[in-house]
FIDREN-544659 format. One record per atom (N, C-alpha, C): residue number from 1; x, y, z. Coordinates in steps of 0.1 Angstrom, whole numbers, m for minus. Example, Ala and Ser with C-alpha at 12.3 -4.5 7.8 and 13.67 -1.06 7.14 Angstrom:
% residues 2
rec num 1	u 132	v m57	w 78
rec num 1	u 123	v m45	w 78
rec num 1	u 132	v m33	w 78
rec num 2	u 128	v m22	w 71
rec num 2	u 137	v m11	w 71
rec num 2	u 129	v 0	w 79
% end
This chain:
% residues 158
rec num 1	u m358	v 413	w 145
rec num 1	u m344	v 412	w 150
rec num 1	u m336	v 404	w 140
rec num 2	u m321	v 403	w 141
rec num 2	u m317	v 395	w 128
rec num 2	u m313	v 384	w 131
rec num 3	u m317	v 383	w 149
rec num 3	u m310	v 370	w 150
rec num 3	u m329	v 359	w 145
rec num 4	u m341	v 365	w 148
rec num 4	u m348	v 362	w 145
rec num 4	u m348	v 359	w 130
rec num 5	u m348	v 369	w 120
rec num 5	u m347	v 373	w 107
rec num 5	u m338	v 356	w 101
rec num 6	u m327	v 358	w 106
rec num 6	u m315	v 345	w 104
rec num 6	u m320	v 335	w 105
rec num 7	u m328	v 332	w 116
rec num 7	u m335	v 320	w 118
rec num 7	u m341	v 312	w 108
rec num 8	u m351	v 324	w 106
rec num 8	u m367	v 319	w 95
rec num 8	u m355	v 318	w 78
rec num 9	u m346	v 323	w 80
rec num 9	u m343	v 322	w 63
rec num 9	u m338	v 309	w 61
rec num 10	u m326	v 310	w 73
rec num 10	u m316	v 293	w 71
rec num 10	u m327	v 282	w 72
rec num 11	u m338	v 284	w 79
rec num 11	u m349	v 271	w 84
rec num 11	u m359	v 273	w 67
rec num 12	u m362	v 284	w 63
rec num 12	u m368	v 286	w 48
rec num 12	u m357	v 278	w 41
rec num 13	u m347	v 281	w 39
rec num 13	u m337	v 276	w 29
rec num 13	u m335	v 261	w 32
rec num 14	u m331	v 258	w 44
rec num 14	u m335	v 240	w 47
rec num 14	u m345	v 231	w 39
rec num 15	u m357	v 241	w 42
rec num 15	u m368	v 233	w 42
rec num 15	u m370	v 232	w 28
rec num 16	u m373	v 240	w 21
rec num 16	u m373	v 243	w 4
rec num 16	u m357	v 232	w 3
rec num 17	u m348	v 228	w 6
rec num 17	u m338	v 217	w m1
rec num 17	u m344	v 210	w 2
rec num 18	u m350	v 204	w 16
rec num 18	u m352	v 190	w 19
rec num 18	u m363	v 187	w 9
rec num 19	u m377	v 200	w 5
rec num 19	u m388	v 195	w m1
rec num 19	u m386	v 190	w m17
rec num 20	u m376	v 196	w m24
rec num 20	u m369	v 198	w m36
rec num 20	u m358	v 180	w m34
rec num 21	u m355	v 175	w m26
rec num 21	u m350	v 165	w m23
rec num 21	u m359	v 155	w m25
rec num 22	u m371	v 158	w m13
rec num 22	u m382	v 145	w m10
rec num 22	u m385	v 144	w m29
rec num 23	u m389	v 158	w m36
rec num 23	u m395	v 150	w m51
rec num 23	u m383	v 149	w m60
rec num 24	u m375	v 149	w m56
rec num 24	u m363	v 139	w m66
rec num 24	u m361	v 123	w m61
rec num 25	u m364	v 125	w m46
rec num 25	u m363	v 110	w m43
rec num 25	u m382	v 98	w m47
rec num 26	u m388	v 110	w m51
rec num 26	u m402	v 102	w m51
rec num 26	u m408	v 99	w m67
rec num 27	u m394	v 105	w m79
rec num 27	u m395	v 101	w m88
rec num 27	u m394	v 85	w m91
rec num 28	u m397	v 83	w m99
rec num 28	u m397	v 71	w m101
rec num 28	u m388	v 67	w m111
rec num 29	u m382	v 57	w m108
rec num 29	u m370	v 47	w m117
rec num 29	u m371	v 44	w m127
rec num 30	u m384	v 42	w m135
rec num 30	u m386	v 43	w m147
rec num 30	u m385	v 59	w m153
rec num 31	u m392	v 69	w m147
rec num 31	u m393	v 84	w m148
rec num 31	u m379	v 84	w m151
rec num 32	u m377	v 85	w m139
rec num 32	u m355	v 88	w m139
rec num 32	u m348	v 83	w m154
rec num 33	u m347	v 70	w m153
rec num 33	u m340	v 61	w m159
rec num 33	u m352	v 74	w m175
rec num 34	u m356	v 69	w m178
rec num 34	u m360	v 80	w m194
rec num 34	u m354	v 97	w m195
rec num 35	u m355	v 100	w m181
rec num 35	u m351	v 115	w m183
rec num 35	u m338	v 118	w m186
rec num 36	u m329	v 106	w m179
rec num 36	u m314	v 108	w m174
rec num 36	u m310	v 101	w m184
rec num 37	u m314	v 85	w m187
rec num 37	u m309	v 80	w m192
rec num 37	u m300	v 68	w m180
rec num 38	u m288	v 60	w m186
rec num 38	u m278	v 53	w m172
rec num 38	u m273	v 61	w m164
rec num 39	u m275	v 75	w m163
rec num 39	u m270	v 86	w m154
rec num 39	u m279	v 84	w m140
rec num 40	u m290	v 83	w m142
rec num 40	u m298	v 80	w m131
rec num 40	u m293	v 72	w m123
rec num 41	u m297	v 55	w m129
rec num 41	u m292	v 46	w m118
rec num 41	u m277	v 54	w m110
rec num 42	u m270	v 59	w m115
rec num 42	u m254	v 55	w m110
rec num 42	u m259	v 69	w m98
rec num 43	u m264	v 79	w m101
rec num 43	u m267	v 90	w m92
rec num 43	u m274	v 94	w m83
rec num 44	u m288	v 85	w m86
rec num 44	u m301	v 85	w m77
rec num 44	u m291	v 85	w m59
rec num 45	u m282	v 76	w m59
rec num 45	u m283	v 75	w m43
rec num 45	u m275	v 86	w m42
rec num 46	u m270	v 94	w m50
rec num 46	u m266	v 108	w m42
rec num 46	u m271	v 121	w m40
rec num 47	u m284	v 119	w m41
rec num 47	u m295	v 126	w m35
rec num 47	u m295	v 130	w m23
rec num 48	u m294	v 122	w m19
rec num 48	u m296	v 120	w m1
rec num 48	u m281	v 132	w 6
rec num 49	u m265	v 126	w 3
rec num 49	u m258	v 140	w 9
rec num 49	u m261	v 147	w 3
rec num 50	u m260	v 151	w m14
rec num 50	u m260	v 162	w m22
rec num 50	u m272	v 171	w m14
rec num 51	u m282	v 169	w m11
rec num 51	u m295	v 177	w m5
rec num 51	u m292	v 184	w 12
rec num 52	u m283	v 169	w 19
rec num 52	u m278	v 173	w 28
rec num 52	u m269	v 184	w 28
rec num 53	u m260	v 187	w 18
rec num 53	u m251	v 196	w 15
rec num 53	u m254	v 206	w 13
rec num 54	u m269	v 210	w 3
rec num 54	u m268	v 222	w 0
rec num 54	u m275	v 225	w 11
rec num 55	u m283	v 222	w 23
rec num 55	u m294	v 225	w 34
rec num 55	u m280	v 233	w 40
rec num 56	u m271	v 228	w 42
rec num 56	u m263	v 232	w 55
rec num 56	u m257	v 242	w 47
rec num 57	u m255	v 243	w 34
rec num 57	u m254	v 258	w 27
rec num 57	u m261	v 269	w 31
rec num 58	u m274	v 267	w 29
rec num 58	u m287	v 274	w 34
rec num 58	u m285	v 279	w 48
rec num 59	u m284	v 266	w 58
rec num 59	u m286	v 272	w 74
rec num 59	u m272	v 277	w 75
rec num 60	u m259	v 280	w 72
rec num 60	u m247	v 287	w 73
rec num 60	u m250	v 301	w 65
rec num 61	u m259	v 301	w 50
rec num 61	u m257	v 315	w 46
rec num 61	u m264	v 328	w 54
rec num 62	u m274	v 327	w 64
rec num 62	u m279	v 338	w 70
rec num 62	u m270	v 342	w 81
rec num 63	u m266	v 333	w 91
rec num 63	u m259	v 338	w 101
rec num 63	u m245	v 343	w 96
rec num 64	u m240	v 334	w 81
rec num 64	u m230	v 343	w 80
rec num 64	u m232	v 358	w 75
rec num 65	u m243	v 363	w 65
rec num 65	u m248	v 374	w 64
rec num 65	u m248	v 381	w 73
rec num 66	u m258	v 379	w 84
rec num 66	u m260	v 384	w 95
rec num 66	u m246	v 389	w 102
rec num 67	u m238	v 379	w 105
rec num 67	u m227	v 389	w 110
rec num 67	u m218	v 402	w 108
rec num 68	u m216	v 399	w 92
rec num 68	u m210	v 407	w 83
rec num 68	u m221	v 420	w 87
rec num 69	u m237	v 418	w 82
rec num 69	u m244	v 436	w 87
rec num 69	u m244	v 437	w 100
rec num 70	u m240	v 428	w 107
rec num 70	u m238	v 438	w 126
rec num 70	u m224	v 441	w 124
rec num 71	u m211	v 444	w 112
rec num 71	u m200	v 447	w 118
rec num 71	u m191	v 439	w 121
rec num 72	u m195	v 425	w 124
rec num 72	u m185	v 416	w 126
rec num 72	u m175	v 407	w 116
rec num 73	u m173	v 415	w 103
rec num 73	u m166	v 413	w 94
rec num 73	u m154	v 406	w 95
rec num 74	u m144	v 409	w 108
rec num 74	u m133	v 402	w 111
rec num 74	u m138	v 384	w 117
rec num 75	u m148	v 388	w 125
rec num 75	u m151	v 374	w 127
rec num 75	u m156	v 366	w 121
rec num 76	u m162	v 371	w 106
rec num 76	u m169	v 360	w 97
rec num 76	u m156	v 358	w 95
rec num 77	u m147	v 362	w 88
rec num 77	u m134	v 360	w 85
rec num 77	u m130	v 350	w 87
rec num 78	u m131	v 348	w 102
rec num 78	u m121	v 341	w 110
rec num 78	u m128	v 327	w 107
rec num 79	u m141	v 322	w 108
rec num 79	u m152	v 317	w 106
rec num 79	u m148	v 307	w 100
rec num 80	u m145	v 315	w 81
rec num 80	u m141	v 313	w 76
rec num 80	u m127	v 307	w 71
rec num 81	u m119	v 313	w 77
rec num 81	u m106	v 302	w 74
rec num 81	u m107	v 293	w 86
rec num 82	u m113	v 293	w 93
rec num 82	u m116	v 277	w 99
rec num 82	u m125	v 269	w 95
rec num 83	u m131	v 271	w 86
rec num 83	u m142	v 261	w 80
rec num 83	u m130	v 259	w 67
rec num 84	u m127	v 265	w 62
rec num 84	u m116	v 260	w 47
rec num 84	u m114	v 247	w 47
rec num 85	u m101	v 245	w 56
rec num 85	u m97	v 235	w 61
rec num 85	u m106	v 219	w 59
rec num 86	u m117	v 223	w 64
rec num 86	u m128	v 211	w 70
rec num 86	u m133	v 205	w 57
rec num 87	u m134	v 220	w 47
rec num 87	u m144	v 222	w 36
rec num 87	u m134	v 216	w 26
rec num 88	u m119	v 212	w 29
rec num 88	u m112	v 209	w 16
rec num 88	u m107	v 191	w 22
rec num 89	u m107	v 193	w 34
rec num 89	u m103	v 180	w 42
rec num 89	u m111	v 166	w 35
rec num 90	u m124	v 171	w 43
rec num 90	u m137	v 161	w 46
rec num 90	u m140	v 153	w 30
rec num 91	u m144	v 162	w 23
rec num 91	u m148	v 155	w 9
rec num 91	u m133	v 143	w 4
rec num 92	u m125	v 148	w 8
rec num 92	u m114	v 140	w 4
rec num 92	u m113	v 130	w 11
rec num 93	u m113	v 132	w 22
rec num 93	u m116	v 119	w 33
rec num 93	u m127	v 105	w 28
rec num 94	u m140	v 117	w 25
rec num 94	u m148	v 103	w 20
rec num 94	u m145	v 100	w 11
rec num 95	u m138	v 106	w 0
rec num 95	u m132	v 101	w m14
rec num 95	u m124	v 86	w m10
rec num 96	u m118	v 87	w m4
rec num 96	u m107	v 80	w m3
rec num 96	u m112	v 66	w 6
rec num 97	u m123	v 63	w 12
rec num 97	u m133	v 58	w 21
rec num 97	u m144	v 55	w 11
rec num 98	u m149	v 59	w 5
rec num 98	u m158	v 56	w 2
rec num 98	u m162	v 59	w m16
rec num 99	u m151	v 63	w m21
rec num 99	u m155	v 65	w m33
rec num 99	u m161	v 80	w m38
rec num 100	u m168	v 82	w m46
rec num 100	u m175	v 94	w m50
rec num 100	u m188	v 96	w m42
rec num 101	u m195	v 90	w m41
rec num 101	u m204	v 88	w m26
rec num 101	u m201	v 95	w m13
rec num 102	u m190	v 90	w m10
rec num 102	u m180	v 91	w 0
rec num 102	u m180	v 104	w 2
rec num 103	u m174	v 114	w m10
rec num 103	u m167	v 123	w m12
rec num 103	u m183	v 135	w m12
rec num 104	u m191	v 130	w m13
rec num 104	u m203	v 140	w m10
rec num 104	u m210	v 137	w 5
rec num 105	u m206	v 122	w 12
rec num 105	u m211	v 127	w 24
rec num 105	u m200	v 136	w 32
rec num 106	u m187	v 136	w 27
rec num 106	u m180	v 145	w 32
rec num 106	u m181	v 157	w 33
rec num 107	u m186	v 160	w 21
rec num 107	u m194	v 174	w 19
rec num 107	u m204	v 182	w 27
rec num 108	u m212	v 171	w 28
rec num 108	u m224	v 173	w 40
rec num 108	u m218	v 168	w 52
rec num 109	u m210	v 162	w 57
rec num 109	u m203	v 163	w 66
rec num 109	u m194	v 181	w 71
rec num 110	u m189	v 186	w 64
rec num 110	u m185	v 196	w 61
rec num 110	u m194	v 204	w 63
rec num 111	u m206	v 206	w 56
rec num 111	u m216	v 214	w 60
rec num 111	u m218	v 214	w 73
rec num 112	u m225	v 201	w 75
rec num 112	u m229	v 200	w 93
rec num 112	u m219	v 207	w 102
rec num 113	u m206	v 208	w 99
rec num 113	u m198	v 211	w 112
rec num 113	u m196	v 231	w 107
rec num 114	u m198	v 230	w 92
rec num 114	u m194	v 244	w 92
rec num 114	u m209	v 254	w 92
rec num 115	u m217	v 248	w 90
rec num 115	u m232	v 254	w 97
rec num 115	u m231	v 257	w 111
rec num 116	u m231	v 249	w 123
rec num 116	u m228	v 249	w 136
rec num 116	u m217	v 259	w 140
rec num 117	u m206	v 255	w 131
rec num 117	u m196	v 268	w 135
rec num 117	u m199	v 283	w 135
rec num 118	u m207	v 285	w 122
rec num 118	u m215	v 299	w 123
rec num 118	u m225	v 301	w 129
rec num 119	u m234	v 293	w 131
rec num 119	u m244	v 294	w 140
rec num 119	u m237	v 297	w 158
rec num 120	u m231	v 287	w 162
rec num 120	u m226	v 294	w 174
rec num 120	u m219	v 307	w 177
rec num 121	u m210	v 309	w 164
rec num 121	u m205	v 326	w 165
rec num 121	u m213	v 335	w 166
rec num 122	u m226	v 333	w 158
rec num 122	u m234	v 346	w 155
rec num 122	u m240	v 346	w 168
rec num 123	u m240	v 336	w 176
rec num 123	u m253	v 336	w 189
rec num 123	u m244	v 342	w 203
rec num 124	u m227	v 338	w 200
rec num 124	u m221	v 348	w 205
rec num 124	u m214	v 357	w 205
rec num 125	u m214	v 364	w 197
rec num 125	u m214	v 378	w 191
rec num 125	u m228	v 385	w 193
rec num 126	u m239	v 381	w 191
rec num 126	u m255	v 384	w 190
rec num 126	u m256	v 387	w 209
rec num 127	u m255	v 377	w 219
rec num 127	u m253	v 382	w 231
rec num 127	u m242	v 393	w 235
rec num 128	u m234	v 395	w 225
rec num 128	u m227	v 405	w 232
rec num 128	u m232	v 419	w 229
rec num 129	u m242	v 421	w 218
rec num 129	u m245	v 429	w 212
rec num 129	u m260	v 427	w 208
rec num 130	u m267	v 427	w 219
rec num 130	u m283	v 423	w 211
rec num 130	u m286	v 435	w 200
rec num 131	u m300	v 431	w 192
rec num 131	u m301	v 438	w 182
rec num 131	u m307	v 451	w 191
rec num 132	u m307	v 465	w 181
rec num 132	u m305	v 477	w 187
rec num 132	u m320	v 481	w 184
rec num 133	u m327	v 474	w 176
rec num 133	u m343	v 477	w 171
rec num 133	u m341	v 478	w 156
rec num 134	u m353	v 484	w 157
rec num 134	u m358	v 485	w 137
rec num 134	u m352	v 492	w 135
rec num 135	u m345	v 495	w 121
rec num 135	u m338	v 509	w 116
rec num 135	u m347	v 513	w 106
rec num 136	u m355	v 524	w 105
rec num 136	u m361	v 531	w 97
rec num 136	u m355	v 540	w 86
rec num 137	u m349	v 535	w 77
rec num 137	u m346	v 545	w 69
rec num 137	u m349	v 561	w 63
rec num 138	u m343	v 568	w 63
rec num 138	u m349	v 583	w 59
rec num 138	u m348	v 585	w 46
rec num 139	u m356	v 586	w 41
rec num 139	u m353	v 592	w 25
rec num 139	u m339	v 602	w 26
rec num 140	u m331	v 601	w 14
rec num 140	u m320	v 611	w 15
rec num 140	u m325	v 621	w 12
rec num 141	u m320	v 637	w 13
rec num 141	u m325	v 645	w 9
rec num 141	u m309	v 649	w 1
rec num 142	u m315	v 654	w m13
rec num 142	u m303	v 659	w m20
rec num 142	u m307	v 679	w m23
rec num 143	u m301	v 682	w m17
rec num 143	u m299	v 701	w m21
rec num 143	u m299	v 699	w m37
rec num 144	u m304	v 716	w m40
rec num 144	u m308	v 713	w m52
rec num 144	u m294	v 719	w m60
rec num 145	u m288	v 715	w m69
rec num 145	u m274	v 723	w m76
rec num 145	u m277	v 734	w m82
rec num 146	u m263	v 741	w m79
rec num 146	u m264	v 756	w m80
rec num 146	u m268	v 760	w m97
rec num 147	u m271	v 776	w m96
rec num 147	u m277	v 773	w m109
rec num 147	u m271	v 777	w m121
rec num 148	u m258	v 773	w m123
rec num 148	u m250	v 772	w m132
rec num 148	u m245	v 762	w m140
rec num 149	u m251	v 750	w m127
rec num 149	u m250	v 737	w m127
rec num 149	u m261	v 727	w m139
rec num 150	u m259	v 724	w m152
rec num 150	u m273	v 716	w m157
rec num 150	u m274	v 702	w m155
rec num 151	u m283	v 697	w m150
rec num 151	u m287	v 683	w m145
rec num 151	u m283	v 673	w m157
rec num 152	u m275	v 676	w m170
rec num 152	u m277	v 669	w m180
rec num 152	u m261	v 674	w m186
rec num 153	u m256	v 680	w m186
rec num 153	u m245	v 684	w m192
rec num 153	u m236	v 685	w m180
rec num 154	u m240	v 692	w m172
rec num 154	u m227	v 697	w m161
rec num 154	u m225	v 707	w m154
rec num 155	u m218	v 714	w m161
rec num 155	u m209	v 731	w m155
rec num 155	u m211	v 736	w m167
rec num 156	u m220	v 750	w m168
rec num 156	u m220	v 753	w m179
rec num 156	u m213	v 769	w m172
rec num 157	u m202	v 769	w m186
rec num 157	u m197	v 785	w m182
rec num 157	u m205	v 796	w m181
rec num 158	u m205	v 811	w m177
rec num 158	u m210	v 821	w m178
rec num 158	u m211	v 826	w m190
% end
């Protein structure tokens, strides 16, 4: 089903940030500090939203997929310009509160509310319309062109 399908990807996509997170946070300060250089120290603690950010990327991109292939195009839409707002608000908020720091938990702040926002649409839209079953595709069948027709040139005259 795709509300299943949506599930396992946004929870796959989570998990793969958070594990991709845990070994950037389990490098070590010496490691860092040679790779990066003073880039490290100043960046290491933004690990923690930046990972939080891209996870809520992940759990918002299936259900927004998912709505768009059941049809509900107007409502990602709508989804959409209501998360804008949040997504241009919030990072500036923490800027201004907290600095550059700030301005990425705002980000993942942003996420958290705009993941949830899709996630609840799709679950009601999804009850209004459960899934219809498996769609099995048919091979197309193409007729064969008439025989005047060359598969490589075109229309060849008489």
């Amino acid at each position: 089903s795709v509300l299943r399908l949506s599930r396992r990807v946004s929870i796959g996509l989570a998990i793969m940030t958070g594990l991709y997170a845990l070994v950037l946070t389990a490098v070590p300060e010496s490691l860092g500090s040679a790779a990066f250089g003073h880039a490290w120290a100043t960046s290491s603690g933004a690990i923690g939203p930046y990972a939080l950010a891209i996870a809520c990327t992940g759990l918002m991109t299936a259900p927004s997929c998912a709505m768009r292939a059941r049809g509900y195009a107007r409502q990602a839409l709508r989804v959409a310009l209501i998360q804008s707002p949040i997504v241009l608000v919030a990072p500036v908020f923490g800027a201004y509160l907290y600095g550059g720091t700030g301005a990425l938990w705002g980000i993942a702040a942003s996420g958290l509310v705009s993941a949830t926002l899709w996630w609840i649409t799709m679950l009601k839209y999804h009850r209004r319309q459960p899934d219809l079953g498996t769609v099995h595709p048919q091979p197309m069948h193409r007729p064969d062109p008439p025989s005047h027709v060359s598969p490589v040139i075109g229309d060849i005259d008489p």
